[in-house]
OpenMM code with the backbone's topology and positions (N, CA, C; nanometers):
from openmm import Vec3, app, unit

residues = "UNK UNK UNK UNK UNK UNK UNK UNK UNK UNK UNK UNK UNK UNK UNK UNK UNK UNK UNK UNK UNK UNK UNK UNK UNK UNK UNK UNK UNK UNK UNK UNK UNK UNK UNK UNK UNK UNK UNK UNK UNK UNK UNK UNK UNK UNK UNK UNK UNK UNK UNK UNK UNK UNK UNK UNK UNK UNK UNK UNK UNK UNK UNK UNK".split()
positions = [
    Vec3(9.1833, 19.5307, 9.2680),
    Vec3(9.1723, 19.4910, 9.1273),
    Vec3(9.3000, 19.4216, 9.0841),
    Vec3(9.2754, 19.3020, 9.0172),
    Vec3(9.3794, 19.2504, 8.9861),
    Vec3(9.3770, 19.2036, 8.8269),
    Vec3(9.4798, 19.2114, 8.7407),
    Vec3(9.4862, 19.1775, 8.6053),
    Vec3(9.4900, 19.0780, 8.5668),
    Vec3(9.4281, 19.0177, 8.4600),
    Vec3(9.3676, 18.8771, 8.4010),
    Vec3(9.4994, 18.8377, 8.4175),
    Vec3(9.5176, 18.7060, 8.4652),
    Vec3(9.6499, 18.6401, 8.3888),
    Vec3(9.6496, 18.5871, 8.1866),
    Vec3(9.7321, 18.5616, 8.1703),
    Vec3(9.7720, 18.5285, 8.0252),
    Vec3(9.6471, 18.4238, 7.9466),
    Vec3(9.6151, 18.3367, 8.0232),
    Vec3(9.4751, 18.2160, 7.9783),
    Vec3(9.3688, 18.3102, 8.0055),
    Vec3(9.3778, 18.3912, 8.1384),
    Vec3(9.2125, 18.4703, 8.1203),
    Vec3(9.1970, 18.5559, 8.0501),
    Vec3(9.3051, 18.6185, 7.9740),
    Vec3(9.3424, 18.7195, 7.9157),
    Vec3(9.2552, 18.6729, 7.7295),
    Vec3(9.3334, 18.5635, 7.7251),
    Vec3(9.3154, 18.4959, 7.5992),
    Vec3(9.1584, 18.4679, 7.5909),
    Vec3(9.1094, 18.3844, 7.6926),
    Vec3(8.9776, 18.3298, 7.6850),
    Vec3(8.8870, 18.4191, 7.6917),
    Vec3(8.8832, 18.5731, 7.7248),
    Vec3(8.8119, 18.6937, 7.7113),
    Vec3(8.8466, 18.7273, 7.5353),
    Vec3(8.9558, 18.7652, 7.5379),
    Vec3(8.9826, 18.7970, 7.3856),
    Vec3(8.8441, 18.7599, 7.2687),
    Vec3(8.8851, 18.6085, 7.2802),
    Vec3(8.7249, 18.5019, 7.1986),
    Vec3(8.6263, 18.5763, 7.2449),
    Vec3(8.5918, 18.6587, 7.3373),
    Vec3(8.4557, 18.6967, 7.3544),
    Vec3(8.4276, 18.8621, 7.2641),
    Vec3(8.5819, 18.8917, 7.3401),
    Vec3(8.5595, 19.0644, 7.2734),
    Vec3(8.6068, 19.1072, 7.1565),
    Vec3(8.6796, 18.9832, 7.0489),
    Vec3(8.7284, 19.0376, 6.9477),
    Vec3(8.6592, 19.1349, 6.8207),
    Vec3(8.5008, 19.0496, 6.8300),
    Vec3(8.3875, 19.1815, 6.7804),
    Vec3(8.4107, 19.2805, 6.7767),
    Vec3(8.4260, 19.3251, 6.8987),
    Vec3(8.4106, 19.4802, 6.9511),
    Vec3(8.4787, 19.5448, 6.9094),
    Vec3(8.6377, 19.4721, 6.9412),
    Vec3(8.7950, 19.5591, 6.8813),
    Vec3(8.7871, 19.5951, 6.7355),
    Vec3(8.7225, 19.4546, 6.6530),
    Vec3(8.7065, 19.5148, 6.5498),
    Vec3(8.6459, 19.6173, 6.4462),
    Vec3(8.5586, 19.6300, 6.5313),
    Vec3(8.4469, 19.7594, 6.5200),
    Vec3(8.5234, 19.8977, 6.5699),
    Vec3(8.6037, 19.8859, 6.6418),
    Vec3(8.6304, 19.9981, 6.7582),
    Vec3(8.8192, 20.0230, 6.6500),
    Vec3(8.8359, 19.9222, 6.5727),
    Vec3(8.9965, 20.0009, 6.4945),
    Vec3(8.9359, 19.8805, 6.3549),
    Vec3(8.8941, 20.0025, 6.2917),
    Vec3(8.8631, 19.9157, 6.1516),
    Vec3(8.9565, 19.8554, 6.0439),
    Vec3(9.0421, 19.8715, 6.0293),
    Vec3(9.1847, 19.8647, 5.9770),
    Vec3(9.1844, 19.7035, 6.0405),
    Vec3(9.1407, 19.7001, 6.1675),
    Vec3(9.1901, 19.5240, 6.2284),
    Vec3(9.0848, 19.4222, 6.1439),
    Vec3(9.1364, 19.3320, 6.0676),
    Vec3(9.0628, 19.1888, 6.0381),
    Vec3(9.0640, 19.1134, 6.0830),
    Vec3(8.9646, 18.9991, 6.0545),
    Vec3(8.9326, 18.8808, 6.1026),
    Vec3(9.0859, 18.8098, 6.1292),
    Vec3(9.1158, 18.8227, 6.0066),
    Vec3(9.2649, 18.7580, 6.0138),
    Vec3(9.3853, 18.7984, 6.1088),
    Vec3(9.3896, 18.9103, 6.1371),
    Vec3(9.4703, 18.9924, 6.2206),
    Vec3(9.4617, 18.9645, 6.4270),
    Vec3(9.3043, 18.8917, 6.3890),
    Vec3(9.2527, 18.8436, 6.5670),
    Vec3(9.2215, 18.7225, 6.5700),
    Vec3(9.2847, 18.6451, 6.4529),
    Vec3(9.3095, 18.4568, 6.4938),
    Vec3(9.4520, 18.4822, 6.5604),
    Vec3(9.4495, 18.3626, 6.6253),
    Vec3(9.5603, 18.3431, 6.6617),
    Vec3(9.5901, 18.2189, 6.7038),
    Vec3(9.6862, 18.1163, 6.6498),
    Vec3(9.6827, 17.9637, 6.6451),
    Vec3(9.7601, 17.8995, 6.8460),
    Vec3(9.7277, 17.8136, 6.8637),
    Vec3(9.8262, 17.7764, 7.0132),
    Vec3(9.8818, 17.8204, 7.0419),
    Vec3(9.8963, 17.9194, 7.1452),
    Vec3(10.0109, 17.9330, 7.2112),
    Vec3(10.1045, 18.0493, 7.1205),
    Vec3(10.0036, 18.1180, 7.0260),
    Vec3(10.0508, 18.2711, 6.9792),
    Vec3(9.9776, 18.3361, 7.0060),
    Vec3(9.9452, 18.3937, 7.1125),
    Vec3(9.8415, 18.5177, 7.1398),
    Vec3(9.9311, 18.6255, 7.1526),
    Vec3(10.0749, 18.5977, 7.2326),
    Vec3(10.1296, 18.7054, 7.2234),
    Vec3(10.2002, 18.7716, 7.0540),
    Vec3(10.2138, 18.6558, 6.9835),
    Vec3(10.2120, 18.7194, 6.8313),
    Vec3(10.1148, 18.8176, 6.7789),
    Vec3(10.0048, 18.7849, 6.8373),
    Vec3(9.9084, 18.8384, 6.7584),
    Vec3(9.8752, 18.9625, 6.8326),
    Vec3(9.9137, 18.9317, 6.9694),
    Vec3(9.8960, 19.0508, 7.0167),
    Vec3(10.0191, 19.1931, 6.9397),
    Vec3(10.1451, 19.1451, 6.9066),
    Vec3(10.2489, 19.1822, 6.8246),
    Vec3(10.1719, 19.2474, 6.7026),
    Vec3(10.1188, 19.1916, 6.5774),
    Vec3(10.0393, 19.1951, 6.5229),
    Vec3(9.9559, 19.2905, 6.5473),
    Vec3(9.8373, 19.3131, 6.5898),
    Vec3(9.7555, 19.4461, 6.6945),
    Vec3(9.7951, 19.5217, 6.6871),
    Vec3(9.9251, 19.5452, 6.7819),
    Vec3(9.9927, 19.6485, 6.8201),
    Vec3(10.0438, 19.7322, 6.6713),
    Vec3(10.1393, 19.6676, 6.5987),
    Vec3(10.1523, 19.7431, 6.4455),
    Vec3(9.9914, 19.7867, 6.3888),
    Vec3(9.8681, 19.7249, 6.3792),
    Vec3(9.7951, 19.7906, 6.3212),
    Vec3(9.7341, 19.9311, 6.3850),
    Vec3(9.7221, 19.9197, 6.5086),
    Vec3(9.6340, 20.0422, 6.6147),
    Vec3(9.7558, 20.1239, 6.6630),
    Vec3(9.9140, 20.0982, 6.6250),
    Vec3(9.9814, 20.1780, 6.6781),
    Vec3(9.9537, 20.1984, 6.8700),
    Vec3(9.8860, 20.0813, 6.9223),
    Vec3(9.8693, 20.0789, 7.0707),
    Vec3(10.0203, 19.9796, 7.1482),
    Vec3(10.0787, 20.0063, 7.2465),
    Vec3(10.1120, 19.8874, 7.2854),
    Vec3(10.0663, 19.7674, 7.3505),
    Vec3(10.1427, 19.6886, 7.3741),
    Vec3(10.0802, 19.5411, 7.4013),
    Vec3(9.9797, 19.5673, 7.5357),
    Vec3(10.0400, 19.6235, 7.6268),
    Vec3(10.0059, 19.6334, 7.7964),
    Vec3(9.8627, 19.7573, 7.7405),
    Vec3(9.8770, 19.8346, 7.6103),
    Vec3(9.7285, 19.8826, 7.6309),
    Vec3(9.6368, 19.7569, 7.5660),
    Vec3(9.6446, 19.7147, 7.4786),
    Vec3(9.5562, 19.6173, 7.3929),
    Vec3(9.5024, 19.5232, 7.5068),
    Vec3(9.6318, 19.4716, 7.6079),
    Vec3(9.5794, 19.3808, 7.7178),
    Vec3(9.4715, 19.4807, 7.7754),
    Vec3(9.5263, 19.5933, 7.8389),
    Vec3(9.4029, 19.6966, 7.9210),
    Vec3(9.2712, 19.6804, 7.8565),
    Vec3(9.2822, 19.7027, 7.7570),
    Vec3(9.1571, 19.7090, 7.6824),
    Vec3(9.0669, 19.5815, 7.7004),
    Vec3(9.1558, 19.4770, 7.6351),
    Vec3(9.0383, 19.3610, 7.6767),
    Vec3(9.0142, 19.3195, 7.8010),
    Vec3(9.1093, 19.3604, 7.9086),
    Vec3(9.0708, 19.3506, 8.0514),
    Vec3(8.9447, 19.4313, 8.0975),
    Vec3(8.9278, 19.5384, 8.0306),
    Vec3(8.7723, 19.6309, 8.0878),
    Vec3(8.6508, 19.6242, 7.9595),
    Vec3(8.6781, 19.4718, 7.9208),
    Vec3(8.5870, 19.4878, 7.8296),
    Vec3(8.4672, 19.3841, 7.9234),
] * unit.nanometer
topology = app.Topology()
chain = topology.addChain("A")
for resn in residues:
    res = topology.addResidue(resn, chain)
    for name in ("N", "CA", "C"):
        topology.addAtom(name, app.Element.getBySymbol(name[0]), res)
């Protein structure tokens, strides 16, 4: 098993952000945009709302 890199990481995100948001209600629409080349902001972002760190939020959308 090997972990998404950073683009596969991102291009899953667009698929599963639904879910996350259902799954930590506190997260908004606004909170899972994220403009060029800031995913890791937003992943920053995330992390303050779910109190998760970055490497879990990645886990997460990796087994989604």
């Amino acid at each position: 098993y090997k972990a998404m890199n950073s683009d596969q990481l991102e291009g899953k995100w667009k698929q599963v952000k639904g879910k996350f948001k259902e799954e930590y209600g506190d997260v908004t629409e606004d909170d899972t945009k994220h403009a060029e080349g800031k995913f890791d902001q937003m992943l920053g972002k995330l992390q303050e709302k779910t109190g998760k760190t970055k490497e879990e939020i990645k886990d997460w959308i990796d087994k989604q």
